[in-house]
C-alpha positions as CSV (number, residue, x, y, z in Angstrom):
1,X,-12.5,8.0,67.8
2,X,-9.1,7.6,66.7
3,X,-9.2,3.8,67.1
4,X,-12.7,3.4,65.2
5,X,-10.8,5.6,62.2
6,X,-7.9,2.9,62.4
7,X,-10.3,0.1,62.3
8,X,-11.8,1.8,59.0
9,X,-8.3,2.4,57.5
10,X,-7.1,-1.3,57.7
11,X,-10.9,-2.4,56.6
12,X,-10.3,-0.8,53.1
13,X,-6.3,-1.9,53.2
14,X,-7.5,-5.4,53.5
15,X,-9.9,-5.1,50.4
16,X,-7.7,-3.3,48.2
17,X,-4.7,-6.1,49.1
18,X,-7.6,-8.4,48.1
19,X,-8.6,-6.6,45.2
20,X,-4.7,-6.3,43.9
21,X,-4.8,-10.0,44.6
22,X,-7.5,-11.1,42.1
23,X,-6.2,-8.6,39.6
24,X,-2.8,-10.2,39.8
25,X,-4.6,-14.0,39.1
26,X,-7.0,-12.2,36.8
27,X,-3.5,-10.3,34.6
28,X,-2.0,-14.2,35.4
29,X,-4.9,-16.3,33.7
30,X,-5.5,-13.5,30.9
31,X,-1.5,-13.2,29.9
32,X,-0.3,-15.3,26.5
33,X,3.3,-16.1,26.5
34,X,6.1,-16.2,23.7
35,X,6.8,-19.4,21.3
36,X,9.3,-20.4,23.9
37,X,6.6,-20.1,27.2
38,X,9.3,-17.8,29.2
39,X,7.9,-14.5,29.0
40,X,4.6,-12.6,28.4
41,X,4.1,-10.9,25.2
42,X,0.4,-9.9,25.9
43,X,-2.7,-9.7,27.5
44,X,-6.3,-11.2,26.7
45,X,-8.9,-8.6,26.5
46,X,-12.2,-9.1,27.0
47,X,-13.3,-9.3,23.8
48,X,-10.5,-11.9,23.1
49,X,-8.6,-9.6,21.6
50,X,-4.9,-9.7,22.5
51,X,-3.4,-6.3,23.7
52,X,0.8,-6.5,22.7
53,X,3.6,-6.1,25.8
54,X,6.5,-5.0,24.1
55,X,9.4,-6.5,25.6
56,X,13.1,-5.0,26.9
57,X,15.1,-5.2,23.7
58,X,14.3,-4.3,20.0
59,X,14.7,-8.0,19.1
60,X,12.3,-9.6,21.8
61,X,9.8,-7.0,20.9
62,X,10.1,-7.5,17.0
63,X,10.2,-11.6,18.1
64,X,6.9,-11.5,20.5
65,X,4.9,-9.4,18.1
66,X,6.2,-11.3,14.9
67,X,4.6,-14.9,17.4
68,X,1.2,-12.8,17.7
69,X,0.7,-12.0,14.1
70,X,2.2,-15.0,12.3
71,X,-0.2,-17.9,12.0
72,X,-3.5,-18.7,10.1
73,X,-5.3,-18.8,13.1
74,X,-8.1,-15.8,13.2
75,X,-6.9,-13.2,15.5
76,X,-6.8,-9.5,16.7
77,X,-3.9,-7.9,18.0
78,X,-4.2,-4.7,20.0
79,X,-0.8,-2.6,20.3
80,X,-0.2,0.0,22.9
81,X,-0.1,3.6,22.1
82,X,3.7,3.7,22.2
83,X,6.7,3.7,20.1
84,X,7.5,-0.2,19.4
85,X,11.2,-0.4,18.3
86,X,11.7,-3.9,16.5
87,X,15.0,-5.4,15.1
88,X,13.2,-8.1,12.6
89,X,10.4,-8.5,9.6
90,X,6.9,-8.7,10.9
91,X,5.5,-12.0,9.0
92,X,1.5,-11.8,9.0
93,X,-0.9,-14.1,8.9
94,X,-4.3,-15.2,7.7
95,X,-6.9,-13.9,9.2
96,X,-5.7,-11.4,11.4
97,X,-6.7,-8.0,12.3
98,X,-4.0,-5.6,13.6
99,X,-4.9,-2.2,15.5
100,X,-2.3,0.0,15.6
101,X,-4.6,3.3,16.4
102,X,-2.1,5.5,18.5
103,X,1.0,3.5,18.1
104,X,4.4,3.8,16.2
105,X,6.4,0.8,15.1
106,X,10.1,1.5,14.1
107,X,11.9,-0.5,12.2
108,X,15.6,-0.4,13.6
109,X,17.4,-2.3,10.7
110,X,18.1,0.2,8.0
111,X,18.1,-2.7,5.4
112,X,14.9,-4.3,6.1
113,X,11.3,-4.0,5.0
114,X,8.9,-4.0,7.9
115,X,5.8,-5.8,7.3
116,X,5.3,-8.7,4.7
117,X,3.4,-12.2,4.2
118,X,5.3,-15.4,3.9
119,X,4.7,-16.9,0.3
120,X,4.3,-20.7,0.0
121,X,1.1,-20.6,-1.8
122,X,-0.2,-18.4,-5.3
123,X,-3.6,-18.1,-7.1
124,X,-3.9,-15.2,-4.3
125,X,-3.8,-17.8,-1.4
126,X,-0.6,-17.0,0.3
127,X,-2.4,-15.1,2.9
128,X,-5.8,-13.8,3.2
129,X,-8.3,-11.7,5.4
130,X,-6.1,-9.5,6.6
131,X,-6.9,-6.0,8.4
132,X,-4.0,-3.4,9.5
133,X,-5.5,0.0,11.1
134,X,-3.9,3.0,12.2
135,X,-0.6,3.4,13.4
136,X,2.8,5.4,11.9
137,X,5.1,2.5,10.6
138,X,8.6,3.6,9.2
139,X,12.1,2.3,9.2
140,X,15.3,3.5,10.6
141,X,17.6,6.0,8.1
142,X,14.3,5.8,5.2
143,X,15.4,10.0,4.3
144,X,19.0,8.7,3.3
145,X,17.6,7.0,0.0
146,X,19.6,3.6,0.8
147,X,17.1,1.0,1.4
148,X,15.6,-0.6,-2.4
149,X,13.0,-2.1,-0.5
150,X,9.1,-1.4,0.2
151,X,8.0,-0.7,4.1
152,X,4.8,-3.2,3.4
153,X,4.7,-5.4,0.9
154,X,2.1,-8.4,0.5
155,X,2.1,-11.2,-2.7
156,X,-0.1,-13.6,-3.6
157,X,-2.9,-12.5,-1.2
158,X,-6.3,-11.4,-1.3
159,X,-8.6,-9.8,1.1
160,X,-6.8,-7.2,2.4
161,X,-7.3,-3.7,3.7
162,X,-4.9,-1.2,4.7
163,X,-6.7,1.5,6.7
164,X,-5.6,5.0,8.6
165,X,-2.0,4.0,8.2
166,X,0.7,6.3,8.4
167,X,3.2,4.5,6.3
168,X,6.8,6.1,5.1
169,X,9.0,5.5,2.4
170,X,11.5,7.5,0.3
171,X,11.8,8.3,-3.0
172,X,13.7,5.1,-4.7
173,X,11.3,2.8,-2.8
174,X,7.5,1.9,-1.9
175,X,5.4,2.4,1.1
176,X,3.5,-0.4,0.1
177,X,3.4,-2.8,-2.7
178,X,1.2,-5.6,-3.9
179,X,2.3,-8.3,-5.9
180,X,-0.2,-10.3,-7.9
181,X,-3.1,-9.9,-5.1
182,X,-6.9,-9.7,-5.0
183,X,-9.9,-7.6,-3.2
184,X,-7.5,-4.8,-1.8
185,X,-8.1,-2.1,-0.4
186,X,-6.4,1.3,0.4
187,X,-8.0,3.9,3.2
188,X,-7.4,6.8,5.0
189,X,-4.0,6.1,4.6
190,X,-0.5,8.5,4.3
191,X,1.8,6.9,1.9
192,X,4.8,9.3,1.9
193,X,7.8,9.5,0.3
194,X,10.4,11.4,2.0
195,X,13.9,12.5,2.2
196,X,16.2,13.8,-0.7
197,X,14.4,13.7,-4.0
198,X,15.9,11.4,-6.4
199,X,16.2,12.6,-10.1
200,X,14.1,10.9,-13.0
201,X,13.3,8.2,-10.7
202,X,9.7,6.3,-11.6
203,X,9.0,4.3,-8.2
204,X,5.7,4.5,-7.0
205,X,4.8,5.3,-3.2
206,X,2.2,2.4,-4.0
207,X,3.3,0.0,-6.5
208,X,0.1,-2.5,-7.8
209,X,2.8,-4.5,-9.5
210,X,2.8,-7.8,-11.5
211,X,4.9,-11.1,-10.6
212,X,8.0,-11.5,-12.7
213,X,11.5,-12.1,-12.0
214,X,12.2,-8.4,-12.7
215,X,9.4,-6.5,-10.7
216,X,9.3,-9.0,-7.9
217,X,12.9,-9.1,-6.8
218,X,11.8,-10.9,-3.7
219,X,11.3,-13.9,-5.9
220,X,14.4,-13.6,-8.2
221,X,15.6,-17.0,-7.0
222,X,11.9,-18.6,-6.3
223,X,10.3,-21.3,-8.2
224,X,8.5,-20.2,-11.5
225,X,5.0,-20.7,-10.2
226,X,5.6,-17.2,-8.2
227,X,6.8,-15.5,-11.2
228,X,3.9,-16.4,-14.1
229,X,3.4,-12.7,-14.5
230,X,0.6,-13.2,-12.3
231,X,-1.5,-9.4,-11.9
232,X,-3.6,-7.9,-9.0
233,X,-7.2,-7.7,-9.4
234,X,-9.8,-5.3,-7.8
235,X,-8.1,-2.9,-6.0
236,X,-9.2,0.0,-4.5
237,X,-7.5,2.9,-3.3
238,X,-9.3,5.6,-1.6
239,X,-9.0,8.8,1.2
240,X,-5.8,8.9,0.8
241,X,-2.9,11.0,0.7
242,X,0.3,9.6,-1.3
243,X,3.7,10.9,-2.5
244,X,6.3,9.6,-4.3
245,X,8.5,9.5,-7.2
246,X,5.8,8.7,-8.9
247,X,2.1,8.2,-6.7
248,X,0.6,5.4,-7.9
249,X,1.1,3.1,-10.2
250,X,0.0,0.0,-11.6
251,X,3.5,-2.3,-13.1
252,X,4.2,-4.3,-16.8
253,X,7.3,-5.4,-17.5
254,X,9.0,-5.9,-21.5
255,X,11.6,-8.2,-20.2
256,X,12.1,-12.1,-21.1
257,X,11.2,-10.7,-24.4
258,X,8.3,-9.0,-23.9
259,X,6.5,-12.4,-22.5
260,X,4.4,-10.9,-20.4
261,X,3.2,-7.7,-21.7
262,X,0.1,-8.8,-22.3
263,X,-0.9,-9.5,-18.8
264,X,-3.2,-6.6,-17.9
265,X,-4.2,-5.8,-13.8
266,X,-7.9,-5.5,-13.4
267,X,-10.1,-2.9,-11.8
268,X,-8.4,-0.6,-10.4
269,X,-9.9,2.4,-8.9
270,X,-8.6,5.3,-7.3
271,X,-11.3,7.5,-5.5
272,X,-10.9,10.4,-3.5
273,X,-7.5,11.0,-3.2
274,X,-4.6,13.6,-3.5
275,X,-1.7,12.3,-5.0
276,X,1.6,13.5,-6.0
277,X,4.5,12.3,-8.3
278,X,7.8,14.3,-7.6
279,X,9.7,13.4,-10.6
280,X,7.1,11.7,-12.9
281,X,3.3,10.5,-13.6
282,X,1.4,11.2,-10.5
283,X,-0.7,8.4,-11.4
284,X,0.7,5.7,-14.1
285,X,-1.7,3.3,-14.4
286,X,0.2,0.7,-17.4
287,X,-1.2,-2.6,-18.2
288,X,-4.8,-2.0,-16.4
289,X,-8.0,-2.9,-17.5
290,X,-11.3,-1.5,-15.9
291,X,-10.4,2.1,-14.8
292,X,-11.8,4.8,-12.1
293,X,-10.2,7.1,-11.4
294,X,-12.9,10.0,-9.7
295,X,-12.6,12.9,-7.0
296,X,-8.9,13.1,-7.1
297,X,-6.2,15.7,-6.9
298,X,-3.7,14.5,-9.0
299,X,-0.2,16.4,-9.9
300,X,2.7,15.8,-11.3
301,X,5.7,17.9,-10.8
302,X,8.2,16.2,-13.3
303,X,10.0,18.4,-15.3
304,X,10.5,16.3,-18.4
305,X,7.6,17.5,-20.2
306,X,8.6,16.8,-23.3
307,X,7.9,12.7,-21.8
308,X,5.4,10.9,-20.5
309,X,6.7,11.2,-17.4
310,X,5.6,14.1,-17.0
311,X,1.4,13.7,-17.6
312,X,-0.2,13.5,-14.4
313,X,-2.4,10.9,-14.7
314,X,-1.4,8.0,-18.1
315,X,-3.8,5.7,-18.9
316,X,-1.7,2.8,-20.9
317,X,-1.8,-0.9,-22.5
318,X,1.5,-1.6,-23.9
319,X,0.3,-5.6,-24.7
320,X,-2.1,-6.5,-27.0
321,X,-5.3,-7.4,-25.8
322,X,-8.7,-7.7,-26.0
323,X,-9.5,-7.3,-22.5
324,X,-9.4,-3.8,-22.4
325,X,-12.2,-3.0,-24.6
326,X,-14.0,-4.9,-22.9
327,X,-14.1,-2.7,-19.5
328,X,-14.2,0.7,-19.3
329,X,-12.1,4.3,-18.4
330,X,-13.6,6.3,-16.4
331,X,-12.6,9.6,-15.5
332,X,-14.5,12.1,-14.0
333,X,-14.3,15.2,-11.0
334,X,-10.5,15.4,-10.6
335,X,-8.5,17.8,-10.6
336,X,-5.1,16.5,-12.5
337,X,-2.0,18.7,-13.6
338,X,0.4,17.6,-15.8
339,X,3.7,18.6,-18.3
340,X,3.2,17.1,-21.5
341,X,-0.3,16.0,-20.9
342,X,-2.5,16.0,-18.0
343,X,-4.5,12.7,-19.1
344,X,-3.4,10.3,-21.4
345,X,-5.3,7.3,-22.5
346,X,-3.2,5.2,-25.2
347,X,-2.5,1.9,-26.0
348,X,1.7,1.0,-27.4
349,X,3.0,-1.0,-30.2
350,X,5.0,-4.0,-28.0
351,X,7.8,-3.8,-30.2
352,X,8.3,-0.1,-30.9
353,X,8.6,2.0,-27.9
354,X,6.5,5.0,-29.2
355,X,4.7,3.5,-31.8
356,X,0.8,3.6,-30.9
357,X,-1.3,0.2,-30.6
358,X,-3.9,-1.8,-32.9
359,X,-5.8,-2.9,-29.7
360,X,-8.1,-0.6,-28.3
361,X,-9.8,1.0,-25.3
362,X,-13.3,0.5,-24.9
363,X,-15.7,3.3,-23.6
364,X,-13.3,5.6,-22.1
365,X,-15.3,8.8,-20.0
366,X,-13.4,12.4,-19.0
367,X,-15.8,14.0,-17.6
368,X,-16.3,17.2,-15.3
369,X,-12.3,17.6,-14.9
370,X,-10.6,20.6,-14.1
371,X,-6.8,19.4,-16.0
372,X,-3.7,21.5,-16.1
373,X,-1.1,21.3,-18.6
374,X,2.3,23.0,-18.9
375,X,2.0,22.3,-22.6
376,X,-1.2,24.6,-22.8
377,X,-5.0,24.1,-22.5
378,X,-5.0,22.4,-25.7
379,X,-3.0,19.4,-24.8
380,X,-4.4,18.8,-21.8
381,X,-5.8,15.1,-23.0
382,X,-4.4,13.2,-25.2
383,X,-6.7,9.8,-26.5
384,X,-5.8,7.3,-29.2
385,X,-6.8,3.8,-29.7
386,X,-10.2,3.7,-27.9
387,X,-13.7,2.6,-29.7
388,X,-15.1,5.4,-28.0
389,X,-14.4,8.4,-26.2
390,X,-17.1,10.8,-24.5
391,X,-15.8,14.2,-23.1
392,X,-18.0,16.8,-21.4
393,X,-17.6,19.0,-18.8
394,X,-14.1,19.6,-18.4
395,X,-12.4,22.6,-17.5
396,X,-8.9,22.9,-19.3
397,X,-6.1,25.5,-18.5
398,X,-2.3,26.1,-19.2
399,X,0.0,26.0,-16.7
C-alpha cells in the first residue's frame, strides 16, 4: 500500500514539473522586453493586450512603462493593481489604451508633470485615439503648493477620453489640461485639488485652455505654429467630481495686445457633474461658443462677491465675434451657488475691462435651475448681450 501511494505521489510530481515547465516557455514566449532587450517589462495576454512588470527602481519602472505607451503603434497596456512608483514623464502615444482599474502611479519627482503627449505635430494631430481608465495618479509633495505644473496634460490631440481616473492636483495647478484639442472627453473621473488653499487664485482643476505663449508655457520657447491661439473643440465633461481654485474652466488670453481674444473654444458641455471652485467661478467658461451646461451641482465658495469671481457658473466672450450667436447657451437642471451672481451670461468690451460687448449671444436657455446667490434671489442671473434669452422654471434663493 505504501509503495502504490508513492508511485501516485511522484506520478502527479512529474506532471506538475511538466506543467511548471510549459508555463515557464509559455511566460518566456509571451514576455516583451525593454528598448534595450535586457529585461522584461511585461507580459502578453491573451487578448494581446500587454499586462506591465514594474521593475526594481523608480526609474526602470517609469523607463519600461514610458517604452509601452510611447509609440503610434495601436496598443493596450494592462497595469497591475499596485502602487507603480516612477521617477520620469510618461510620453503617450497614438492609439493606445491604458487600464489602470486598481492601480496607483506615483510620481516621485516633485517638479514634474506625470502624463503628457509629445508635440511635433498641430491641427489636433500630435496624438490621437487615446483611452486612459481608472487608476489614482498623483505626484510626490502635490499638498505643498510648489509644483506650477498640471498632473496630465495633452496638446494638439484629438480623440481622447479620460475615464474613472482618480487624478490629483493642488490649488495653483491642474489635474488635467488640454491645449488646443478635439473630441474629448471627461468620465467618471476625480479631479481634486488638494492641500493648502491658495488665496484669490483662478486655476482650474481642469483647464480647456487655448495655445499662446502665455497660457501654454510648455511652448514659451516653441515655434509659432504651436502658439496660433489655436482652441479646443467638442469637449465633453461628464460624471464627474472636480475641485479646484476654480472647477472648470475654459481659457482666453488679452496678451500680445489682445491678438487673440477673439478665438472662441467650441462646444463645450458639462453634464452631470459636481463641481467646486474654492476661491473663484466654479465654472468659468470665457471665450466658448456652443454651451451645455445640464444636471450639475455647481458652487462657488469665493468670497469676493463683489467680482466675478465669485458667480458660480460665468458664461463670457470677451472678443468680438460672430460665432457665438450662432450656437447656443443652454442651461438647464443644475443646481449652481454663487456670490455676486450664480449665472452670468455676458459678452466684454476687449478694450475696457468692465465695459459690456456689441457682439451678442444667440439663444441662450436657464431653465429648471435651482441658483443661490449671496447677493439675494434677485441677482441670481445676470444676462446682457444675447438676441434672446428664455427663462422658466427656475427656483431662485438668497444665500
Amino acid at each position: 500500500m505504501k509503495r502504490k501511494t508513492k508511485y501516485i505521489f511522484t506520478f502527479f510530481l512529474s506532471l506538475a514539473v511538466a506543467f511548471s515547465g510549459i508555463y515557464a516557455v509559455s511566460a518566456s514566449e509571451n514576455a516583451v522586453y525593454n528598448e534595450r532587450g535586457n529585461r522584461i517589462c511585461g507580459y502578453r495576454q491573451s487578448d494581446g493586450s500587454i499586462l506591465f512588470k514594474p521593475s526594481a527602481t523608480p526609474r526602470e519602472t517609469g523607463n519600461d512603462l514610458h517604452y509601452l505607451l510611447c509609440g503610434n503603434n495601436k496598443k493596450t497596456i494592462v497595469l497591475p493593481k499596485k502602487k507603480i512608483t516612477i521617477i520620469r514623464v510618461l510620453e503617450i502615444g497614438s492609439n493606445t489604451t491604458l487600464i489602470a482599474n486598481g492601480a496607483t502611479v506615483y510620481q516621485q519627482d516633485k517638479k514634474k508633470p506625470l502624463l503628457l503627449n509629445r508635440c511635433s505635430k498641430v491641427n489636433y494631430s500630435a496624438v490621437k485615439n487615446i483611452k486612459i481608465t481608472g487608476g489614482k495618479w498623483y505626484i510626490n509633495g502635490n499638498k505643498q503648493n510648489k509644483r506650477p505644473t498640471s498632473t496630465f496634460r495633452f496638446a494638439h490631440a484629438s480623440n481622447i477620453t479620460v475615464k474613472g481616473c482618480s487624478i490629483d492636483t493642488n490649488y495653483r495647478c491642474h489635474a488635467l489640461e488640454l491645449i488646443a484639442c478635439k473630441n474629448v472627453t471627461v468620465d467618471k473621473c476625480k479631479l481634486l485639488a488638494k492641500g493648502k488653499k491658495v488665496s484669490n487664485s483662478l486655476e482650474e482643476a481642469l483647464q480647456i485652455d487655448i495655445a499662446t505663449r502665455k497660457t501654454s508655457p510648455t511652448f514659451k520657447d516653441s515655434p509659432q505654429k504651436y502658439v496660433n491661439g489655436q482652441t479646443c473643440k467638442n469637449i465633453t465633461v461628464k460624471n464627474c467630481t472636480i475641485r479646484g481654485s476654480r472647477g472648470v474652466g475654459t481659457n482666453r488670453t488679452d496678451t500680445e495686445n489682445n491678438r487673440w481674444l477673439k478665438k472662441h473654444h467650441s462646444n463645450i458641455k458639462i453634464i452631470n457633474n459636481t463641481i467646486t471652485g474654492t476661491t473663484s467661478e466654479a465654472v468659468a467658461l470665457h471665450n466658448a461658443a456652443g454651451v451645455t451646461v445640464k444636471n450639475n451641482k455647481i458652487f462657488s465658495q469665493g468670497k469676493r462677491t463683489g467680482s466675478t469671481y465669485s458667480i458660480g457658473l460665468n458664461v463670457a466672450s470677451f472678443g468680438k465675434t460672430s460665432l457665438i450667436s450662432k450656437k447656443s447657451v443652454t442651461i438647464t437642471g443644475n443646481t449652481i451657488k454663487g456670490g455676486r451672481q450664480a449665472i452670468q451670461v455676458v459678452t466684454y468690451k476687449n478694450t475696457k475691462s468692465g465695459a459690456y460687448g456689441s457682439h451678442k449671444f444667440g439663444t441662450v436657455t436657464i431653465k429648471n435651475n435651482k441658483l443661490y446667490c449671496k447677493r439675494g434671489k434677485s441677482n441670481c442671473i445676470l444676462t446682457k448681450c444675447c438676441k434672446k434669452v428664455k427663462k422658466s422654471g427656475n427656483k431662485n434663493h438668497g444665500w
